[in-house]
N, C-alpha and C positions, 0 to 999 in steps of 0.2 A: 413574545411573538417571533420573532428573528432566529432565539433557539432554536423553535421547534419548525421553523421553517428548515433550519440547516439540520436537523435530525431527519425530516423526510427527504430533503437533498440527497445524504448518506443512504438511507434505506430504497431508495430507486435504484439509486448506481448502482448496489450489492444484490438487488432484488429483481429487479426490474430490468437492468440492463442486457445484463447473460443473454436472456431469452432474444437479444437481437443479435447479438456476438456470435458466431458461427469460428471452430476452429478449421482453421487448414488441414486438407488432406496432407498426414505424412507418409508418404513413400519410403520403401526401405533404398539403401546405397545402389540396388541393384536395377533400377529404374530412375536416371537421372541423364540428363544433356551427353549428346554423343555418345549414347548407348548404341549397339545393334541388335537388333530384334531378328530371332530365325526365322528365316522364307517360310512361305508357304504352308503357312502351320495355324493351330490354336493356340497364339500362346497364351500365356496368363500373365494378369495384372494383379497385384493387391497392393494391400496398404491401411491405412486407419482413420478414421475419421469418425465424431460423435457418435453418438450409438442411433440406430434405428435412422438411419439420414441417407436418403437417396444422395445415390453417387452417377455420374453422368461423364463417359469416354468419346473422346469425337477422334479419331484418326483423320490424318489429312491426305491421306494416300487413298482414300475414297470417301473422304467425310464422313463417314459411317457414326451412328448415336448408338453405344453402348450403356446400358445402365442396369445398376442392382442397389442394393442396399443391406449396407453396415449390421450389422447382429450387436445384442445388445451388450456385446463390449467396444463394439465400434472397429471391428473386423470387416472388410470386403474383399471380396475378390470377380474376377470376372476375368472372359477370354476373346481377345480379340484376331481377326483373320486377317494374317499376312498377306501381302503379296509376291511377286516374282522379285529376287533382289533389287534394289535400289535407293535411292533419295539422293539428299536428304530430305526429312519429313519431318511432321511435330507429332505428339500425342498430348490434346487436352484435355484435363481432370479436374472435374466440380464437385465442391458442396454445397454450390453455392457462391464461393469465391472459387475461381481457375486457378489454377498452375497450371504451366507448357513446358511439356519436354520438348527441345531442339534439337537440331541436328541430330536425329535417329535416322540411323539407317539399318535396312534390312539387309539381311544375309545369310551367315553361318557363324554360330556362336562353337565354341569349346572350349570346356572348362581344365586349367593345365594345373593339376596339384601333385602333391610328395613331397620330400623332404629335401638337401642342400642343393644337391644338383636339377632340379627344378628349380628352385629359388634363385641360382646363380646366376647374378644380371649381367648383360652384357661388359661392365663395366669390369665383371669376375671377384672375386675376393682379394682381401692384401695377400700383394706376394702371389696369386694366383689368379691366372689372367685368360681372357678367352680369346680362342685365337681365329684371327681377322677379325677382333671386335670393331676398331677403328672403320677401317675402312664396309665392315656392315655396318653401323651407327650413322657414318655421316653420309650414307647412300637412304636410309631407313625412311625419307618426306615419304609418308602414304597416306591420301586420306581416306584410303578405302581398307585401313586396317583401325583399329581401335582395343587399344586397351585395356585393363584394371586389373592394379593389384590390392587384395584383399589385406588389409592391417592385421599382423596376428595378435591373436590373441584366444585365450582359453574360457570354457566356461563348464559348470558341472549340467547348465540343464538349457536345454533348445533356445536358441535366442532367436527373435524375432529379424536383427538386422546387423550388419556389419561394416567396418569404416572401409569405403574405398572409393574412388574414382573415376573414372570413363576420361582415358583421355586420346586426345589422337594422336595418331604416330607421327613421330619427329626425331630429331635425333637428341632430344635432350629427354624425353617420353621412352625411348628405346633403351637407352643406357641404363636404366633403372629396370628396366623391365627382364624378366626371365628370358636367358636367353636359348633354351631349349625349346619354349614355348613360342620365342617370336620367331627362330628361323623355321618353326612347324607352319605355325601362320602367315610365314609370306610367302612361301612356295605354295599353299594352298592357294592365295588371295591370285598369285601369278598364273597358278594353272585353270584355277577355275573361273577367273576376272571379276568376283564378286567380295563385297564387302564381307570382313573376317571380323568379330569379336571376340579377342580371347581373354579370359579371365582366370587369371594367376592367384590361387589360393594354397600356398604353400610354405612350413616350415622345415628349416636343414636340423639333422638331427635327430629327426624324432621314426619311432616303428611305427606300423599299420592299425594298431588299435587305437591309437584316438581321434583316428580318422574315421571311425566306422561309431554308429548310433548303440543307443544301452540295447534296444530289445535286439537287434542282429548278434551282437557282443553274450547275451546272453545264449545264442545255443555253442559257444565254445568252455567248456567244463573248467580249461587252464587257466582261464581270463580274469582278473579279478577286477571286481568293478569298484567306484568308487566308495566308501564309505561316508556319509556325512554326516556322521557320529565322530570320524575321525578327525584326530586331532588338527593331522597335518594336511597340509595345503595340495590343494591338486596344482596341475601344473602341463606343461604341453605333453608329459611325457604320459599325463594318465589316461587311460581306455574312456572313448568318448569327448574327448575336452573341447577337440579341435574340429571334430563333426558337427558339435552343438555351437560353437564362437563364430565358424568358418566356412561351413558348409550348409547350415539348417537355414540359413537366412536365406539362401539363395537355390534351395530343393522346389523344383516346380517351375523354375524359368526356363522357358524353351532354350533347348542345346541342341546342338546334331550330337554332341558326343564329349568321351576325356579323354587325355590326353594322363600318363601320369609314369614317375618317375623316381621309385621310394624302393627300399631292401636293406639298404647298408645296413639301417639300424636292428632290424632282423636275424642280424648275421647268426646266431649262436642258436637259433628254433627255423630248421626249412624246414620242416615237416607239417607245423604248424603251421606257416607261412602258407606253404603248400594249399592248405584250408581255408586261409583268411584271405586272400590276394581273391578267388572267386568268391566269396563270401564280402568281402568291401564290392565287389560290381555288384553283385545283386541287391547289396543292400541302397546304396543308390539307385538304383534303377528303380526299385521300391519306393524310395523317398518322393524322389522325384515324379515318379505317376505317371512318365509319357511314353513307354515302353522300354523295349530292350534299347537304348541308345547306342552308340559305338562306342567301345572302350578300349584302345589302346595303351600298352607300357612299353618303357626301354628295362631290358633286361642290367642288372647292374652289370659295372663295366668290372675287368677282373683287378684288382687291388693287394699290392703287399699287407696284409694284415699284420703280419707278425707273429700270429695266434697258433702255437704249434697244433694245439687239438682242433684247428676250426681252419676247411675248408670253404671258402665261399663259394668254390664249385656247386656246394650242396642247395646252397641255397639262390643261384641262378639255375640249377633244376628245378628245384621247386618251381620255380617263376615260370620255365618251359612247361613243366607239365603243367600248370595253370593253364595257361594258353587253350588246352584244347576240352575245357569243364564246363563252357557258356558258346553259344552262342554269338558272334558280330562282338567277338574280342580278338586279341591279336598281340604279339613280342616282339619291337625291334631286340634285332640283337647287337651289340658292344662292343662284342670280343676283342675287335682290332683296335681299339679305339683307348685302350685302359692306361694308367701308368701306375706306374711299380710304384712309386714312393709321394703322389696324389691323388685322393681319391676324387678329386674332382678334376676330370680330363678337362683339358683345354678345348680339345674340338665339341664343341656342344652342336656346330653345325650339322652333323654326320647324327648326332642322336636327333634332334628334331627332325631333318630330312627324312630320315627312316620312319618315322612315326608318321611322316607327312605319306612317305609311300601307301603303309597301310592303310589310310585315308583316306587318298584318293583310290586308290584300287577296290578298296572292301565296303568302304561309304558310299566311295561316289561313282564306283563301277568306271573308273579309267580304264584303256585299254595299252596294251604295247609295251610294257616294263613290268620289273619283275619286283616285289615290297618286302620279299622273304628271303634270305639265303637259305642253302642247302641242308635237307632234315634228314636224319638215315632213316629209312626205306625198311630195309632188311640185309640181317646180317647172313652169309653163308661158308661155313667150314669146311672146308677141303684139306684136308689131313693138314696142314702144319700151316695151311695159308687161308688167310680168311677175306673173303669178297665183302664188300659193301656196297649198296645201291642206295641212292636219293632221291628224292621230291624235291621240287623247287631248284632242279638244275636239268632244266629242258635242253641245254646246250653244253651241257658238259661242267665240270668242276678245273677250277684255275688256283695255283699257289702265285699266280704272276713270278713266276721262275724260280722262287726261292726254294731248298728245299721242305718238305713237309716233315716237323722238328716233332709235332704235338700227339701222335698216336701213339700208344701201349698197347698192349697184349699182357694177357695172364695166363695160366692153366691152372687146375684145380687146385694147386698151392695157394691161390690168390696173389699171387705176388708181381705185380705190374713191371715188366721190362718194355723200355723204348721197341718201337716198329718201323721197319722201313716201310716206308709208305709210299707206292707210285701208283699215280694217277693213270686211269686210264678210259675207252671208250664207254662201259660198263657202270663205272667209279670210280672204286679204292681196292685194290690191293695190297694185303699186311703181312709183313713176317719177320721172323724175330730169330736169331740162330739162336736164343735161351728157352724158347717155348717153342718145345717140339708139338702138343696137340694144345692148342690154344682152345679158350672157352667165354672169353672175356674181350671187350677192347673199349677202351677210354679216349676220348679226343678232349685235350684241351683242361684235362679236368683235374686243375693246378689253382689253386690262390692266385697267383697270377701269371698271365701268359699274353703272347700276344698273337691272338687266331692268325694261322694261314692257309687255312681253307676258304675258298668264297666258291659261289658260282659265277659263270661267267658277266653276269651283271654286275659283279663286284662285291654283291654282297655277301657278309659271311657265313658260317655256321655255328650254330651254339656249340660248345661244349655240351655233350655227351655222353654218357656209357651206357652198356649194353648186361650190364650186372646189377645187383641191388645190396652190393654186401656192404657192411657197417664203415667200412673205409676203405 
């Protein structure tokens, strides 16, 4: 009697019980405590939870009741309406049992990826160190910035969620965090007094393709995708790894935009580059589903390679001519900024600022300052002397006194000699006592250099040429 009392004991518990047990909704990394959620939007919510089970969102910023329900692998999603920056606020999520996200605030999110110099935290690397980290670190209490970096990691197929954080800005929160990305974000947070979310998804070392998804990957012919026949192991450096580990978890959450800062690894294919740099935006902007978002990059800075056959000139071309292939994209440019025997400059301030420019001017439509330096225009030959004109130098073009070291000239020899170069009310005028009828002129466009041209706002100009021959 007692047996089979304890035999149905067991078979309730195993049987019976379940059907009262309800699992918690799990959220991926990217919806957790001191998030910021983008103003004035629809953003979206998912997450997982039993299959077929109404799910219920209450926002406390208007109480508002949100509800859908799970598909039968226990998928939901749903989109809730923002307000005018602020909080903080909570967002509660039922299955039945709640969870509450805390301290969310609304604002401006942007996503900052790429490779070493994006990743490089304020604290910099051994032996290479950012400068004024110190005293930006210990100025850094803001609790109207927030936050997260993304855990690397690789994978060969779309992952659902990835390890990372929300946290708020401190100075022990900052020192760990990118510091490209957090001086973009607090001149943002300063000029527009609104809560900033930025989210740092980035690994040093690695090229553009496995940053970018299989089907986009598949219309480039050179690209070789993964085999999973093959023996050997993928890894960050293979096409796709790091879009599916780092990026797919978090496609569909409201942004204003990205932020991004990747080429080195590039170095030996611009032409390709050329390809895939507009090709990575749209393929995001795809993924993602909320339209043409803003996508900013920092053009690489110029770097002693060493590499007799391999100009990096070529491939900060490439990155320029990107620039003008999409739509509400944009290039800080480096040039001044680089060093000869680090590739990762110490001023990270000067590359995030820059990238903040373009953001608040082409985002957020600021007025009164200038986000570009100086683009040539058009070239004009006049027997032995050749004019240049610019864009983005409304007030004239400045070497701040030093002289202008970085222009060439050619003639149909191809064969580049130095140009004196003087500035003047027009532009640039060039000339060379070795090129008597010039055809050609090259600014800057050396493995490494250290630009001096700006406009008068200070900022510089890319490297340039006005030719398209193989070297």
């Amino acid at each position: 009697m007692k047996a089979n009392l304890k035999t149905n004991l067991i078979l309730f518990f195993f049987l019976v019980l379940p059907v009262f047990v309800k699992a918690e909704v799990k959220l991926p990394a990217i919806f957790a405590d001191n998030m910021v959620l983008q103003q004035q939007t629809e953003a979206a919510l998912w997450g997982l939870a039993d299959k077929n089970t109404e799910i219920t969102v209450i926002t406390s910023w208007d109480n508002k009741i949100y509800s859908t329900s799970s598909d039968r692998a226990g998928n939901w999603k749903l989109n809730v309406s923002t307000p005018v920056a602020g909080g903080p606020y909570s967002i509660t999520i039922s299955d039945g049992q709640e969870i509450t996200l805390s301290n969310v605030l609304i604002g401006e999110v942007w996503v900052c990826s790429g490779q070493s110099n994006m990743q490089m935290p304020m604290l910099g690397y051994r032996n290479q160190p950012v400068q004024g980290a110190n005293k930006a670190i210990v100025t850094s209490e803001n609790n109207s910035i927030r936050l997260m970096t993304v855990e690397r990691a690789t994978n060969i197929e779309p992952q659902f969620d990835f390890k990372g954080e929300w946290l708020e800005c401190n100075p022990q929160t900052v020192a760990e965090f990118s510091a490209t990305a957090y001086y973009f974000g607090r001149l943002l947070q300063d000029v527009l007094n609104v809560p900033v979310g930025l989210i740092c998804s980035s690994w040093g070392g690695t090229p553009i393709e496995p940053w970018m998804s299989e089907n986009e990957l598949k219309e480039y012919d050179w690209v070789k995708l993964y085999d999973e026949n093959s023996t050997k192991e993928f890894n960050q450096y293979t096409p796709t790894s790091l879009f599916n580990a780092m990026i797919n978890p978090m496609a569909g959450f409201a942004i204003k935009g990205v932020i991004w800062y990747q080429g080195e690894a590039n170095l030996f294919h611009p032409k390709e580059y050329e390809k895939l740099m507009p090709g990575l935006i749209q393929n995001w902007r795809n993924e993602w589903g909320i339209g043409d978002f803003s996508f900013y990059y920092a053009q690489i800075a110029p770097y002693n390679y060493g590499i007799s056959e391999i100009n990096s000139a070529m491939l900060r071309e490439a990155q320029f001519k990107a620039s003008d292939d999409l739509p509400n994209i944009g290039m800080a440019c480096l040039l001044d900024v680089g060093e000869k025997h680090c590739i990762h400059p110490a001023d990270k301030e000067t590359a995030g600022e820059r990238l903040a420019f373009f953001a608040l001017a082409k985002t957020y439509d600021k007025k009164g300052f200038a986000y570009s330096g100086p683009v040539l225009k058009e070239m004009i030959i006049e027997g032995s002397l050749v004019r240049l004109t610019f864009e983005h130098a409304e007030f004239g073009l400045t070497s701040f006194g030093k002289k202008l070291e970085n222009f060439k000239v050619a003639g149909e020899d191809k064969k580049f000699y130095p140009a004196e170069a003087i500035i003047t009310s027009e532009g640039i005028t060039l000339t060379s006592p070795r090129v008597s009828i010039p055809v050609a002129v090259r600014y800057a466009f050396d493995d490494f250099v250290v630009g001096d041209l700006f406009n008068t706002y200070g900022l510089p100009a890319s490297s340039f040429r006005t030719d398209d021959w193989e070297k």
